[in-house]
Steps between C-alpha positions, in 0.01 A plus 500: 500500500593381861708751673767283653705476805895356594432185656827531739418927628150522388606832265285569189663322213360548147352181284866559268737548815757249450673673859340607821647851491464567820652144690702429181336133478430325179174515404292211228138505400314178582205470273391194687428687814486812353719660728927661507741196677814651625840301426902577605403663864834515703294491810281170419547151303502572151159408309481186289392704185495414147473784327469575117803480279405841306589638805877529429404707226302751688142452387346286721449447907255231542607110628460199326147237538595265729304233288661589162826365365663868383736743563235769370207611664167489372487822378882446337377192375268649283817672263591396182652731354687782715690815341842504352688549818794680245254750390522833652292539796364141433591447872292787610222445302433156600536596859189712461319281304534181751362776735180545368460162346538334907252749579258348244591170551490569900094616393430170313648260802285740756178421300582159469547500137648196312866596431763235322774535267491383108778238615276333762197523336515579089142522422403726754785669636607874530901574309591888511753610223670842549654639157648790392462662193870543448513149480230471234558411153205752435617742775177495698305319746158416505338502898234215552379151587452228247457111617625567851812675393520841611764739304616860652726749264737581854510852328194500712691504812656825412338810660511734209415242200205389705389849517573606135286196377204609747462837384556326115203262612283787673515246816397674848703183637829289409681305749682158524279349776207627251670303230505201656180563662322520171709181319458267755082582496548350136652186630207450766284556196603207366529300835152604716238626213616312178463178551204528726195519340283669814791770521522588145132504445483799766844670325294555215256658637717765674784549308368374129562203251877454498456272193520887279832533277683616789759630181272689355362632851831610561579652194234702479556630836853607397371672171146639700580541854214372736169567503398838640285396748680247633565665834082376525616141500891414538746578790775612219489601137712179417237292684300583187678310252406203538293224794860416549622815578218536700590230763843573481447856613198446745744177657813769538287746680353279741801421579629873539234536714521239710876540545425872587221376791749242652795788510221722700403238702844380610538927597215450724374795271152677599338737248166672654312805374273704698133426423415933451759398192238364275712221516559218752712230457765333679792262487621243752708189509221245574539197260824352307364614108671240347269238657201693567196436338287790481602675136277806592630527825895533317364700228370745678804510777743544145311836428513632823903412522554625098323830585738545807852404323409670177405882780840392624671469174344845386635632816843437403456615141513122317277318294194344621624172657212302375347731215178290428128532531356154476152550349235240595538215188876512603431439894312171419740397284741524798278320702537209256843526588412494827316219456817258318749624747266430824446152346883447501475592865228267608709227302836564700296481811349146409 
């Protein structure tokens, strides 16, 4: 993630911060120019800004496309269904959930992704639902992506039920950005390697034949567990269930770690090791990793910044931040990633 800065005082303002706390300004993410706008200075004309209509609720900052007909931005737009606003802590929960789903979304318009809502385009565009499973006839919630509709249990967004089902799941990872991180790799499944025959052709011969019973793959994984040497080939144990799965996983950590390099990068953050070590590597901010083409070169940087944050974590007493070895099958399935995300790029550039 950028790290941010008031337009009007030049403070550091957070990608969230609706308020410049230190000159009191409004502040409004401007995904067209990637950058904070300021709005409602005393000192200077007030900024024509058209900003998002979600934020009167408290869950969004960003402005409005110029170019589109809306009082949501593109991120907002994307919503059809949001919590039960009467529900307790339905407020809350959404907040943090519109948190981590702009960061995703954020990730998608920085690699030049195609991004559209189910209302402007039906066949290929992206709804979210957010449901809680107090508001189920079956009292539960299932997680997941199916024909561009993406569906979150908002329990999710609560710290300790997020938790409890990790350590039910035997996951070394659960978060909301992860979530959305790993459902929205499904929907650019079926928009980038589905329907293209070149793309799909290469999928299977990384990740498998996604043509198996996916039911049964997943069944069996429920009643088996994974394979136990699956550590030799996938970047999780869930990345074993299926081809799928696979993607899904290997898309959500290239984005983790891409989001990680940009957030060093922005720091100005420089990792070096002395050479009498036995090891010698360092980290510097040299190319924008969200447009850069060199996969091995971003690879390679993501180890040397995961080793440092997960030392720092350890430090402190806490949890590996990023508590993954990628084995070799794993790293070129990433690079595959790589591969679909770069091509966005190129395309935006055009």
């Amino acid at each position: 993630m950028k790290i941010f800065s008031c337009p009007n005082c030049g403070s550091v303002a957070y990608f969230e911060n609706t308020l410049c706390s230190a000159c009191g300004v409004g502040l409004a993410y401007c995904p067209e120019s990637n950058s904070l706008t300021f709005f409602g200075n005393s000192q200077a004309p007030e900024n024509k800004v058209a900003l998002c209509s979600n934020r009167q609720a408290g869950v969004c900052n960003w402005t409005i496309d110029s170019k589109v007909n809306s009082d949501l931005c593109i991120a907002c737009s994307l919503n059809h269904v949001i919590p039960n606003l009467d529900e307790y802590h339905a407020s809350d929960r959404w907040r943090e959930i519109e948190q981590a789903k702009h960061r995703v979304v954020y990730s998608c318009l920085r690699f030049g992704l195609p991004i559209a809502s189910k209302l402007s385009d039906p066949e290929g565009g992206l709804s979210f639902r957010f449901l809680s499973g107090e508001s189920s006839s079956t009292g539960t919630v299932m997680t997941g992506h199916s024909n561009g509709i993406i569906t979150l249990d908002i329990a999710e967004a609560d710290p300790a039920s997020r938790e409890a089902r990790r350590v039910q799941m035997g996951e070394p990872y659960r978060t909301l950005v992860g979530h959305f991180r790993h459902e929205i790799g499904h929907y650019y499944w079926d928009r980038l390697v589905s329907p293209d025959v070149e793309q799909l052709e290469q999928f299977r011969s990384l990740f498998g034949d996604e043509r198996d019973d996916y039911g049964k793959s997943l069944k069996d994984h429920h009643e088996s567990g994974p394979p136990k040497n699956w550590p030799s080939s996938f970047v999780t144990a869930y990345a074993s269930v299926h081809p799928w799965e696979d993607f899904a996983e290997s898309w959500a950590h290239y984005f983790h770690l891409v989001d990680l390099l940009e957030t060093s990068m922005e720091l100005h953050l420089e990792i070096d090791r002395d050479a009498d070590s036995g090891l010698t590597w360092r980290l510097d901010r040299t190319y924008d990793p969200y447009s850069h083409p060199e996969f091995n070169q971003i690879f390679e940087d993501s180890k040397t910044l995961t080793l440092a944050v997960n030392s720092l974590n350890r430090s402190m007493g806490q949890p590996d931040l990023y508590p993954f070895v990628v084995p070799t099958p794993a790293v070129e399935k990433l690079e595959f990633v790589h591969r679909l995300t770069f091509k966005g790029n190129q395309e935006v550039a055009s």
